[in-house]
C-alpha positions in Angstrom: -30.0 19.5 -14.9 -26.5 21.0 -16.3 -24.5 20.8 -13.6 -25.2 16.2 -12.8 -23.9 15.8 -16.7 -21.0 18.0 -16.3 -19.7 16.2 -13.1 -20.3 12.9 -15.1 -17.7 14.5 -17.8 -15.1 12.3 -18.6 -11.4 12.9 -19.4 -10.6 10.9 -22.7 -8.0 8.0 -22.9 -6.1 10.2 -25.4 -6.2 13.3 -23.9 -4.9 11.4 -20.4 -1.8 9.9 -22.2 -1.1 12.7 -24.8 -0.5 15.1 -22.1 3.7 15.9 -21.8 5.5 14.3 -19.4 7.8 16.4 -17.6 9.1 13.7 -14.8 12.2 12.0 -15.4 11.5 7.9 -17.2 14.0 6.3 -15.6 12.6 3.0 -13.8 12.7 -0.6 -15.3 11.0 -3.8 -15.4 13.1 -4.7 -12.2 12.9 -1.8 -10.6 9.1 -1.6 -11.0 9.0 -5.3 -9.1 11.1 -4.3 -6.4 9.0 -1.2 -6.2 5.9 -3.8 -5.3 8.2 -5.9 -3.1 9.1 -3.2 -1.5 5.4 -1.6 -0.7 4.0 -5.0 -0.1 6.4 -7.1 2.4 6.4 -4.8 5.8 4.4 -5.2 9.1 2.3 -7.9 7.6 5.1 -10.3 7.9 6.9 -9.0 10.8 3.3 -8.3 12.4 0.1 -9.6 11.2 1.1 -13.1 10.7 1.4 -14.0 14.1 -2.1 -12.1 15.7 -3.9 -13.7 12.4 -2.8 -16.9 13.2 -3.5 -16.4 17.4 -6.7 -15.3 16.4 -8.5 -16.7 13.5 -6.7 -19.0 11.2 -4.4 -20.9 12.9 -1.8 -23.3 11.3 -4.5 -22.5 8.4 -3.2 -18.9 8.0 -1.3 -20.0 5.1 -4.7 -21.0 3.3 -5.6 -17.3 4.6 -2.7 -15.4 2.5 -3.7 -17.7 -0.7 -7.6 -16.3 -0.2 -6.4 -12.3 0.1 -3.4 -13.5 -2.5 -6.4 -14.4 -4.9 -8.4 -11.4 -4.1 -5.0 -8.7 -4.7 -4.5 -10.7 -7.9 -8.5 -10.2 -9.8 -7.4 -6.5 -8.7 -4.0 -6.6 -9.8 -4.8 -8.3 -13.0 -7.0 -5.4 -14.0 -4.6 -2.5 -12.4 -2.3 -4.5 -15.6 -4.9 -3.3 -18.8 -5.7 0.3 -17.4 -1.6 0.8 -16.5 -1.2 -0.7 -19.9 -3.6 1.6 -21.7 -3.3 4.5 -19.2 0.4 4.6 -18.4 0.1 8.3 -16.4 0.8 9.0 -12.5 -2.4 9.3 -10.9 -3.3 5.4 -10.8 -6.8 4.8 -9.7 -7.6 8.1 -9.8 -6.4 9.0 -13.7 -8.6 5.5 -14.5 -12.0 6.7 -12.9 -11.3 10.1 -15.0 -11.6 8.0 -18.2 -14.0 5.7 -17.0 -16.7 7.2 -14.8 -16.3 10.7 -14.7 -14.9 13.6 -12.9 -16.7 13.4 -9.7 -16.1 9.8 -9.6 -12.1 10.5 -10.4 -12.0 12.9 -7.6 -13.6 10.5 -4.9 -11.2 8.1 -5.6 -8.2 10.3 -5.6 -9.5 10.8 -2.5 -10.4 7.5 -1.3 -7.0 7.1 -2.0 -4.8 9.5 0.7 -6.5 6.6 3.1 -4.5 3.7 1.4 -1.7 6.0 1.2 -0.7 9.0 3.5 -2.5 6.6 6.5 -0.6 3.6 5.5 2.5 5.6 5.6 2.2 7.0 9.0 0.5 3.2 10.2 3.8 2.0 9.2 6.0 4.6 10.3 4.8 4.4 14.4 5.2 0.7 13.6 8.8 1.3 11.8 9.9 3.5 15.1 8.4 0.4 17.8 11.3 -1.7 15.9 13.8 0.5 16.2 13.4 1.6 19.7 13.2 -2.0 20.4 16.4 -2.7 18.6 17.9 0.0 20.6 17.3 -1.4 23.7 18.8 -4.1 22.8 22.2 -2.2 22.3 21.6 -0.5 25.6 20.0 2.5 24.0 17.2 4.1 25.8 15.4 6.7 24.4 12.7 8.9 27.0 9.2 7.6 26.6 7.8 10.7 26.2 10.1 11.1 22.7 8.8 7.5 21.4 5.2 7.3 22.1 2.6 10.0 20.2 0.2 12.2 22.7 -3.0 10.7 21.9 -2.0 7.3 21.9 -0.7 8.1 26.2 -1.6 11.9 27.3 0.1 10.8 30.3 3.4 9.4 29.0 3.9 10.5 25.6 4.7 14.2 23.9 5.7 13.1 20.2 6.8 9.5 18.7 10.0 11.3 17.0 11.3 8.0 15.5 8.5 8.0 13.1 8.9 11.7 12.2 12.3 11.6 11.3 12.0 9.0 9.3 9.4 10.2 7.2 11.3 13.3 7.0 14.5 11.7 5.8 12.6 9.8 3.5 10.6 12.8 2.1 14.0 14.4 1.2 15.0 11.1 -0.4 12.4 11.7 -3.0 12.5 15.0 -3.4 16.4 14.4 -4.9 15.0 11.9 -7.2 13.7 8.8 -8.3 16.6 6.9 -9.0 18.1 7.6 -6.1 14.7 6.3 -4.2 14.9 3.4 -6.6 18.3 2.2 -5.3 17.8 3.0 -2.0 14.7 0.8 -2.3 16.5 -1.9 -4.2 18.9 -2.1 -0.6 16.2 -2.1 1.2 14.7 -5.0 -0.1 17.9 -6.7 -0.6 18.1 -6.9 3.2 14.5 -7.6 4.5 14.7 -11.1 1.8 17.9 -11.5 3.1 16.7 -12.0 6.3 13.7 -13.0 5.5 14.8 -16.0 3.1 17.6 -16.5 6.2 14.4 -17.0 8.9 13.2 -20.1 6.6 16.5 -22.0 6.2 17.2 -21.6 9.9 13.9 -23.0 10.9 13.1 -25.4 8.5 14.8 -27.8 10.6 12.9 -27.0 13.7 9.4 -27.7 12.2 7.5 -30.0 14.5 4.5 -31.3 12.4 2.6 -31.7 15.4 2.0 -27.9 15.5 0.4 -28.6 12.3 -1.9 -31.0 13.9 -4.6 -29.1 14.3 -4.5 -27.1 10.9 -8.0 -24.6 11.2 -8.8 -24.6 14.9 -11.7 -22.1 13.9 -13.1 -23.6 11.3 -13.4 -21.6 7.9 -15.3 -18.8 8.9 -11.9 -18.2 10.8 -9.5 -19.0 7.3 -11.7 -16.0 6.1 -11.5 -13.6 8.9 -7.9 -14.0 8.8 -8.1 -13.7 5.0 -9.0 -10.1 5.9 -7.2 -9.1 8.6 -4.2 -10.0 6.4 -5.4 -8.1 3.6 -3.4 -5.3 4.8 -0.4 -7.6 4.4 -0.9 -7.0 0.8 -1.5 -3.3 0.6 1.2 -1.3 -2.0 1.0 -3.7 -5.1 -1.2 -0.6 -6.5 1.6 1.9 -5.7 3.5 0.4 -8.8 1.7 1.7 -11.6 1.6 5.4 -9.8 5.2 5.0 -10.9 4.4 5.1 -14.5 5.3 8.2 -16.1 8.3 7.2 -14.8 8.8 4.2 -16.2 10.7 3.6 -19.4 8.5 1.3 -21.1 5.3 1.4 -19.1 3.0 -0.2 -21.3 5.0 -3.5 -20.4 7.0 -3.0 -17.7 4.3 -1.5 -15.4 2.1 -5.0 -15.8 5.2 -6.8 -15.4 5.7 -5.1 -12.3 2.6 -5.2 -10.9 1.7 -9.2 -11.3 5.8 -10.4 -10.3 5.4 -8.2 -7.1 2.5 -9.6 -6.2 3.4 -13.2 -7.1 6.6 -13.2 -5.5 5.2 -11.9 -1.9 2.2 -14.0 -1.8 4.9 -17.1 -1.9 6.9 -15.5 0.5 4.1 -14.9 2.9 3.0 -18.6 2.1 6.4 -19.8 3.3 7.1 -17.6 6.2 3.3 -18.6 7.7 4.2 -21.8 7.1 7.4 -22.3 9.1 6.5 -20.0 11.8 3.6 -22.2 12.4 5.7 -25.0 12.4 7.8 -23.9 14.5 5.8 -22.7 17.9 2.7 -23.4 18.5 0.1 -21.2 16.8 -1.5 -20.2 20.2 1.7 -18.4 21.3 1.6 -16.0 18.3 -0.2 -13.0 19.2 3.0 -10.6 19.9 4.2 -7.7 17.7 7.0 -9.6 16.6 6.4 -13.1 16.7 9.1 -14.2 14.0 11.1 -12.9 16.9 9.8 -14.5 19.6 9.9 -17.7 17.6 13.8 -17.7 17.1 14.0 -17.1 20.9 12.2 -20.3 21.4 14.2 -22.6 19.1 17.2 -21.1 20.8 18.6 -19.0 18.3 18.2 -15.7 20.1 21.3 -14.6 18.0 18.7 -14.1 14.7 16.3 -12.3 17.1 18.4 -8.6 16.5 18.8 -9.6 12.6 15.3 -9.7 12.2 14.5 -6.7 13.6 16.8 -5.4 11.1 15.4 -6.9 8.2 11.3 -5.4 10.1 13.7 -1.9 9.9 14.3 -2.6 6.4 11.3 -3.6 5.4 8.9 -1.3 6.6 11.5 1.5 5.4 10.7 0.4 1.8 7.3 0.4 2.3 7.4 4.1 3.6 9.1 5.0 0.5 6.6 3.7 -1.8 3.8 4.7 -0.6 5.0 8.2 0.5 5.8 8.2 -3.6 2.5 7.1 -4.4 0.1 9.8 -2.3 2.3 12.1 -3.8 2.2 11.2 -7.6 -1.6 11.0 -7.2 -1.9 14.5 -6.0 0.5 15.5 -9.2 -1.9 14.1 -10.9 -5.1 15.9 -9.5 -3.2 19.5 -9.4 -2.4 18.9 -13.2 -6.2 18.3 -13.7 -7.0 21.3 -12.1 -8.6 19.6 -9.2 -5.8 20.4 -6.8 -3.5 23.6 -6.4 -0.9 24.0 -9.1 1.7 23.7 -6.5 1.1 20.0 -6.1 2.1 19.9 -9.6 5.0 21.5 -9.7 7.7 19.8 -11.0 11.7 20.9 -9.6 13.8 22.0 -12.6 17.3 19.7 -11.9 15.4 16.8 -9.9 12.4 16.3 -11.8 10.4 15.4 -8.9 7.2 16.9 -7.7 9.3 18.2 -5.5 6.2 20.5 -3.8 3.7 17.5 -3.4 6.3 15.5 -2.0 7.4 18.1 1.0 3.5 18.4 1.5 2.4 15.1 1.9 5.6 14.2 3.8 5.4 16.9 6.3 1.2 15.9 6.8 2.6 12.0 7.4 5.4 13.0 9.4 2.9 14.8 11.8 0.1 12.1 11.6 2.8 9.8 12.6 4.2 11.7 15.2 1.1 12.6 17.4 -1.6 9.8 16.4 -2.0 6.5 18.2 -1.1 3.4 15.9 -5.0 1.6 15.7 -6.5 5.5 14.5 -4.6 5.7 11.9 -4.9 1.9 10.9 -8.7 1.8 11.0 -9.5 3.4 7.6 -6.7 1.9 5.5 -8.1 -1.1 4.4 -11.4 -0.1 3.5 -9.8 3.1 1.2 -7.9 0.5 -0.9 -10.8 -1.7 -1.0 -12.9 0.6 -2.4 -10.0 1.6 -4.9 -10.1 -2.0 -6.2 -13.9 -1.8 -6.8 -13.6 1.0 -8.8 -10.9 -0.3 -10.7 -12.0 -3.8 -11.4 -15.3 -1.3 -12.8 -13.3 0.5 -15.0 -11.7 -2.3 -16.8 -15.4 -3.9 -18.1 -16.4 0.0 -19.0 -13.5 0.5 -21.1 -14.2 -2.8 -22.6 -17.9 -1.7 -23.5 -17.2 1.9 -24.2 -13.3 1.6 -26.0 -13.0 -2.3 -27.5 -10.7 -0.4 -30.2 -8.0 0.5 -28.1 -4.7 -1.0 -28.1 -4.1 -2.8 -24.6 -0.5 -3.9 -23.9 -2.0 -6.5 -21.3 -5.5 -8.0 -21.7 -7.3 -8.8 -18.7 -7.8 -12.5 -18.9 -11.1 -14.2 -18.7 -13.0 -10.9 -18.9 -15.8 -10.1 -17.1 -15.6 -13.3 -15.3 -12.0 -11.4 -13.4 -13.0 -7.8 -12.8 -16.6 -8.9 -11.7 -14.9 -11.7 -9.5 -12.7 -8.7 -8.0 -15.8 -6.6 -7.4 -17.8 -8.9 -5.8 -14.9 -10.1 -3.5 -13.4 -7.0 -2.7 -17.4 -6.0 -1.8 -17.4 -8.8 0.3 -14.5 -8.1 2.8 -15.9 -4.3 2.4 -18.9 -5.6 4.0 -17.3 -7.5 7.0 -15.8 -4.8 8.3 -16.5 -2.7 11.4 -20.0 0.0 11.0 -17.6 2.5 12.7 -15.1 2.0 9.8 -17.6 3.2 7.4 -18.7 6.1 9.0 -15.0 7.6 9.3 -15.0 6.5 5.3 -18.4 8.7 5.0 -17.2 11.5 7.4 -13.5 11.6 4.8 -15.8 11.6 1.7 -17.7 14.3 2.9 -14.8 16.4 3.7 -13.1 16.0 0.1 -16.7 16.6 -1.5 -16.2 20.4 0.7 -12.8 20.8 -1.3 -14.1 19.3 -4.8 -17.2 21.7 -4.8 -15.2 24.9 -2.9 -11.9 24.1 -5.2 -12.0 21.3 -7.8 -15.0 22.3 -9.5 -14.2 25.8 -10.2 -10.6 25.0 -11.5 -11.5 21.8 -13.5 -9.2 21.9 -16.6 -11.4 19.7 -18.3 -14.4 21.6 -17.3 -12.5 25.4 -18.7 -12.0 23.2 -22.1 -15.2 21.9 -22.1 
């Protein structure tokens, strides 16, 4: 009867922040934002938009990226009071430890290499299509067998070594430092708005209403399928406050962060639905690159290369961020005790996890390099999903069980918000695929093997208790 109260035990609030932090502060307000801008706008712009629109929604896709905006924000409002109380690196993962216990904390640690490590190498495959396609462009022709992973064409392909080189180059980014990711990010995004904010003023003046005419072909069952097909479009916001030990003031500037990332996206999604719609015919959408195909057909092939520089940009950004993210979170579990310590090793002049990073790089790199796109994709969604549950959770326990702690940002209109997140974030859980949860069950299982062969036995909090 010991051991269910013992994996129950939670880390306090106090103990999580009072604990020294030995990565460098450096990261503002600003860069916090850009941070989120730069996880969140990728290949659901460049991609998603258009097959959503083919698909489900329609001229009505817009509508769609308000219903997932809606559903990121009751998530992203409560992300706000836990970053605010618990400004530490581990995210989700550090709030479950205060919240619902160790076993709890380490599922969702866990949960969260899916959001993560899989987003990064999802993007990365899609990251190297852009390029190779850009390249062709220039004349450059790279063998299919050095572009296209091994599973995804046994008959074609060997490795897809676009994506592992950037994930590489990125890993050693990060390893160097922070600051030097943060401006590398901040370029990043510079150029993907750029082109991005260039794509609306050019085709503002070819929207043909008429392509408007018929706004939700499918009705609003189809507004909400495409509402979830998109939700991947928003995946990253979250990545901001595993940022926060490095942050300079993140009881304010982690919120801040957090909320003007995913404000500013959602409107920028809103406007780039809502011109590409305009422009062609939402029935011609279902390409990999339909913001593409749609300067091509207003006869502006010249922007075509531009954006594929800006889809280069922007799902180089999103790389970063996440590949920052999967490894702050394991900083955080080795520091528990729940990982090796040599995820929480820290590198004496970079003050990086310098160790985590290499690791979870070098994993992506691979994932990315010899597994087919839609693999790798499947399990993504439903990881960060489950992440927001257990956040929106944790914001009406700490209510119940800590009303006397400080809290930089309040959660407005609580419970009516985190049990609004929960039960919307449940929802879209429960339209997706039966196949989709049995991969989630088979990962669980596997990280329940390392928590009760490893974790368990090494639990700091366990050794103090």
């Amino acid at each position: 009867m010991q051991i269910p109260k013992q994996l129950l035990q939670r880390k306090s609030v106090d103990a999580l922040t009072a604990i020294e932090n030995s990565l460098k502060q450096t990261l503002t307000a600003k860069d916090l934002t850009l941070l989120g801008i730069g996880a969140v706008i990728g290949a659901g712009i460049f991609v998603l938009t258009g097959i959503a629109a083919a698909k489900y929604a329609g001229p009505a896709i817009t509508i769609s990226f308000v219903m997932a905006g809606v559903a990121c924000a009751l998530a992203a409002l409560c992300y706000s009071e836990l970053a605010s109380m618990m400004p530490v690196s581990g995210s989700a993962y550090s709030y479950a430890y205060a919240t619902m216990g160790e076993l709890m904390a380490w599922i969702i640690g866990w949960d969260l290499v899916l959001e993560y490590a899989l987003a990064s190498s999802t993007v990365a495959i899609g990251w190297a299509g852009y390029l190779t396609s850009f390249m062709d462009t220039l004349g450059l022709h790279m063998p299919r067998y050095l572009t296209t992973a091994y599973l995804a064409d046994p008959a074609a392909g060997f490795i897809n070594l676009p994506a592992v080189v950037i994930v590489l180059l990125l890993t050693g980014l990060l390893v160097i430092g922070i600051r030097q990711s943060a401006i590398f990010n901040f370029v990043m995004v510079l150029i993907k708005l750029s082109v991005i904010v260039l794509f609306i003023a050019a085709g503002l003046g070819h929207v043909q209403t008429e392509n408007w005419a018929d706004f939700a072909p499918f009705g609003f069952g189809g507004i909400l399928t495409g509402a979830g097909v998109i939700f991947f479009a928003y995946i990253g916001f979250d990545a901001v406050s595993t940022a926060a030990q490095e942050a300079v003031n993140p009881q304010k500037d982690v919120p801040f962060g957090i909320i003007a990332s995913l404000a500013v996206c959602t409107l920028i999604y809103i406007l780039v639905a809502g011109v590409l719609t305009g422009i062609i015919s939402y029935k011609e959408l279902n390409v990999a690159a339909p913001i593409a195909l749609a300067v091509d057909h207003i006869g502006m092939s010249w922007l075509s290369p531009i954006i594929k520089i800006g889809a280069i940009a922007g799902l180089t950004s999103v790389m970063l961020v996440l590949l920052m993210g999967q490894s702050r979170i394991f900083f955080a579990m080795a520091s528990d005790g729940l990982l090796p310590p040599l995820f929480a090793d820290v590198h004496p002049q970079f003050r990086t996890p310098h160790l985590s990073t290499a690791i979870v790089g070098s994993a992506v790199a691979l994932l990315a390099g010899f597994m087919p796109i839609e693999k790798l994709g499947e399990l993504v969604s439903i990881g960060t999903l489950f992440a927001f549950v257990l956040v929106c959770g944790g914001v009406l326990l700490l209510r119940i069980s800590h009303p006397e702690m400080e809290r930089h940002f309040r959660c407005p209109a609580s419970p009516y918000v985190p049990v609004g997140g929960i039960l919307v974030c449940l929802s879209l859980m429960a339209g997706l695929p039966l196949d989709t949860w049995l991969r989630l069950f088979i990962w669980l299982l596997i990280g329940f093997g390392i928590y009760f062969g490893y974790g368990i036995k090494h639990s700091r909090l366990r050794q103090a208790g």
